[in-house]
N, C-alpha and C positions, 0 to 999 in steps of 0.2 A: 731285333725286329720281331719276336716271340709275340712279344705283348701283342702287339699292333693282327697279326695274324688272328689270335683268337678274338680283337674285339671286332675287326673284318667281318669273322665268320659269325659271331652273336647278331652283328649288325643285321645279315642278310638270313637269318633264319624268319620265317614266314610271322606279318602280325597278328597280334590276339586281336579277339575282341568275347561279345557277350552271347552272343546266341547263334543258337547250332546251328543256322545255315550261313554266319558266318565262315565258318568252318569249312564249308563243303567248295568246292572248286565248282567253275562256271561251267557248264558243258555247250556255253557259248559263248561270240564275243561279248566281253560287259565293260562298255565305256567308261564309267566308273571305276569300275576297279584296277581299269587299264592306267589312267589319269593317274589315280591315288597309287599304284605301286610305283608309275613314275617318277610321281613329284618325291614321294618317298624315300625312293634310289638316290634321286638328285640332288634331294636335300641332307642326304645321309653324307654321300660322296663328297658334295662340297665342303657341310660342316666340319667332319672329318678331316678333309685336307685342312682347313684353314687352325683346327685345334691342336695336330701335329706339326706342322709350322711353327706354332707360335709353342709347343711347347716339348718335341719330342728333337725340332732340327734349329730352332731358336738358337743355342747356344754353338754348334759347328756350322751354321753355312757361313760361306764364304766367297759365292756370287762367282767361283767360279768353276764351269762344271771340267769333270773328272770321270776317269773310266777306272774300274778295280777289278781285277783278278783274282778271285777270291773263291774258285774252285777247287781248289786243295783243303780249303779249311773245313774242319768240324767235321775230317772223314766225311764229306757230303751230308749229314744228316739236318745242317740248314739247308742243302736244295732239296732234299726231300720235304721239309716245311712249307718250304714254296710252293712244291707240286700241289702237297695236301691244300694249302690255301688257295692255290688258284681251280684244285675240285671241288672244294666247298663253297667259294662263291658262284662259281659258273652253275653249281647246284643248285642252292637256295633260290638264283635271281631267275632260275627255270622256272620252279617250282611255283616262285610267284607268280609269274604270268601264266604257266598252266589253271592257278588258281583264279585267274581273272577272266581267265576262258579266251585264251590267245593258245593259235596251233602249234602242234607240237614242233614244227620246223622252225617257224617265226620266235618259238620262247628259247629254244637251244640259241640261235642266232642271239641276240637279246643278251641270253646268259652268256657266253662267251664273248661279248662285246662290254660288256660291264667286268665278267672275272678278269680277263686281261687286260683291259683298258684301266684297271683301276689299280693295279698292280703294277703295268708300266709307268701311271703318274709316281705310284710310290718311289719306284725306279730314280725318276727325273729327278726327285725329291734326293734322293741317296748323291745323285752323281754334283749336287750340288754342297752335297755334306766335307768338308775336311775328315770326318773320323770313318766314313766307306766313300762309295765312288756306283759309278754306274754298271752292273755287273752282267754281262751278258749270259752268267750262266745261271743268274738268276731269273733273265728274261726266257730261257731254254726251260727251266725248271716250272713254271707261271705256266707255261705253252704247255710241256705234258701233265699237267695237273687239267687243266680245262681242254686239254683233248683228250685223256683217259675218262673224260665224262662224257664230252659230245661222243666218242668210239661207241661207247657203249651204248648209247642211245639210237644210233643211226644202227648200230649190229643187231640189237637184242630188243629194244623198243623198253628197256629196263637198265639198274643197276646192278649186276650180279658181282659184281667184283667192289667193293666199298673199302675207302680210305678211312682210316681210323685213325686216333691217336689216344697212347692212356701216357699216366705221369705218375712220377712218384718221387719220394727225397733222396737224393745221394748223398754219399757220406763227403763229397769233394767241393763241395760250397763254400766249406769254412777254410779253405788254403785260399780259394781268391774270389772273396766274397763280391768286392768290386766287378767280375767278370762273369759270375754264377750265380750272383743274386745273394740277397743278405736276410731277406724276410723270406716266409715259408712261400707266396703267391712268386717273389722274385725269382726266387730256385725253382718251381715249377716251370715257370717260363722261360729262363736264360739256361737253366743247366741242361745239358743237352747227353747228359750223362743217367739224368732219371727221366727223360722221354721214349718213348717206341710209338715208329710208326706203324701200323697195318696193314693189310689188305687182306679184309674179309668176304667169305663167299660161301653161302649155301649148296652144299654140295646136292641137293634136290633142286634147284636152278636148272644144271643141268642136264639132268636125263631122272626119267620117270622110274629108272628098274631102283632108283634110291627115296621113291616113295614112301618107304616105309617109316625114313626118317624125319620127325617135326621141320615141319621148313623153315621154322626162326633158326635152325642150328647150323653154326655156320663154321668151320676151318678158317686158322690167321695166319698168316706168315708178316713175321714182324721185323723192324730193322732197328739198331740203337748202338749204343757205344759206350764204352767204360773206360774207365781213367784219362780220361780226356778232359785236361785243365786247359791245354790252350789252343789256340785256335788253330797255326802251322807243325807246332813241336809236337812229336808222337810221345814223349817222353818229359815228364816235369817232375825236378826235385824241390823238396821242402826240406825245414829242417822241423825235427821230432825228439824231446828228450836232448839237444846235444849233438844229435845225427841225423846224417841227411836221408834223405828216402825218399828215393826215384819210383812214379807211376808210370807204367806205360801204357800208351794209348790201345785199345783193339775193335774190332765191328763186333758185334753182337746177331745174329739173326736169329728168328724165334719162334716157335710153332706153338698154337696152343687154338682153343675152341673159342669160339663167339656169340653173339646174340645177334640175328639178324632182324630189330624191330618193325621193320617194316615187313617183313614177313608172318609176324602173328595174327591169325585172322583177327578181324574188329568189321565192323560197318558203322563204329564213331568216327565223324568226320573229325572231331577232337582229337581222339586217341590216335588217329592216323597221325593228323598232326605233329602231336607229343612225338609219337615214334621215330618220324623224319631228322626232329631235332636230336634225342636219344643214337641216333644215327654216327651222328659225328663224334662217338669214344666208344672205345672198348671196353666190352665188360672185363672185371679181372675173376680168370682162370686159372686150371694148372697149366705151365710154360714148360715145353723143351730150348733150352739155350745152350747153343753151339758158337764156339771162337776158336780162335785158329787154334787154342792149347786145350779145352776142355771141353766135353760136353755137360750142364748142370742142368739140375731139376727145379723148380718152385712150386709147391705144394699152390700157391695162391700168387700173381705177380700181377701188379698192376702197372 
């Protein structure tokens, strides 16, 4: 479900167009643009469904629905995907109707009705699949993704706390390419072994005696996992040379610095823009990585 995540979140990053007061957000209701991010949404959401169907659930449904237990797998770092996708929609579809000049109560309402509502279809969509099923702790995972956004909005009138994600290649693709991805975009998105999630924050957010510090500079604590080929087993052997050779699975957690784009001053309505979207990855830094056997270093980790 990798894929489908990140084209989610492209889908609902804010639209272009040509001229600068495009760009700028309405600082009132604008019927128009109220209309057009609707029809926008609706048209995205339905196509979307209708293009997954036919070509992502096409081959497993089976007309009859089903529940799946699937909280033990991938060391949770698919329900962390989930969270991150259901703050990034519930974000972007804010975002848009802020831009349309809809209130700030009305656009959260809106964006949480779209980040969850479109995530439970996918749901429905699953529980109809023979190869998953309907996952309630993926519907848990969906919920505090679009309530770590509304929290913060209703707290802070801001985001100070921002979900991230960076990716990189692991070396464990090639033992099971079928379940890791076999092209370089495939193992970006299935291998959950070169993924890390975020949670970035500008440490000038919150309180003034850290002034001193540029306020795009943010602290990450990051979550991920190594040697993790399958999805219940902590532990998988190959064979190597003649000999077998057992990986075993561990968490990963991960300290390292950020870029908080949307804290660089601008007064380009553009570049704001830009920034929002910039938003959604982590810059690559130097990493502290800690696991239950080691502490290690990366000079640069993405």
């Amino acid at each position: 479900m990798s894929l489908i995540r990140v084209i989610l979140i492209l889908c609902c990053i804010p639209f272009f167009g040509f001229s600068q007061s495009f760009w700028e957000s309405d600082t009132s209701y604008n019927k128009n643009r109220v209309i057009g991010s609707t029809v926008g949404l609706g048209v995205g959401w339905s196509g979307s469904m209708i293009a997954l169907s036919q070509v992502w659930y096409k081959d497993s449904w089976n007309g009859e629905f089903q529940f799946f237990n699937d909280g033990q797998e991938w060391l949770q770092m698919d329900k962390v995907g989930h969270a991150y996708t259901g703050y990034h929609l519930t974000r972007n579809t804010f975002n848009v109707y802020r831009w349309s000049g809809v209130n700030r109560n009305k656009s959260l309402l809106l964006g949480s009705i779209v980040g969850f509502g479109y995530l439970v279809n996918l749901e429905i969509f699953d529980g109809f699949s023979e190869d998953w099923g309907f996952s309630w702790w993926d519907i848990a995972a969906n919920t505090a993704g679009a309530g770590f956004f509304v929290g913060q909005e209703m707290l802070w009138q801001e985001q100070r706390l921002l979900m991230k994600f960076s990716a990189s290649l692991s070396p464990y693709a090639q033992y099971r390419p079928e379940v890791l991805g076999s092209s370089i975009p495939e193992r970006i998105l299935k291998d959950y072994n070169g993924q890390t999630y975020w949670i970035s924050a500008s440490p000038q957010s919150f309180t003034e005696k850290l002034a001193f510090l540029p306020p795009w500079l943010a602290l990450s604590a990051g979550y991920s996992v190594d040697g993790k080929l399958h999805g219940m087993d902590n532990s998988f052997q190959i064979s190597q040379n003649g000999s077998l050779k057992t990986y075993f699975a561990q968490r990963q957690f991960l300290l390292s610095l950020d870029v908080d784009f949307e804290r660089i001053p601008t007064k380009s309505p553009f570049l704001i823009t830009v920034f929002k979207a910039l938003n959604h990855l982590k810059v690559p830094f130097p990493t502290i990585i800690f696991t239950p056997s080691a502490v290690d270093f990366r000079g640069i980790y993405f």
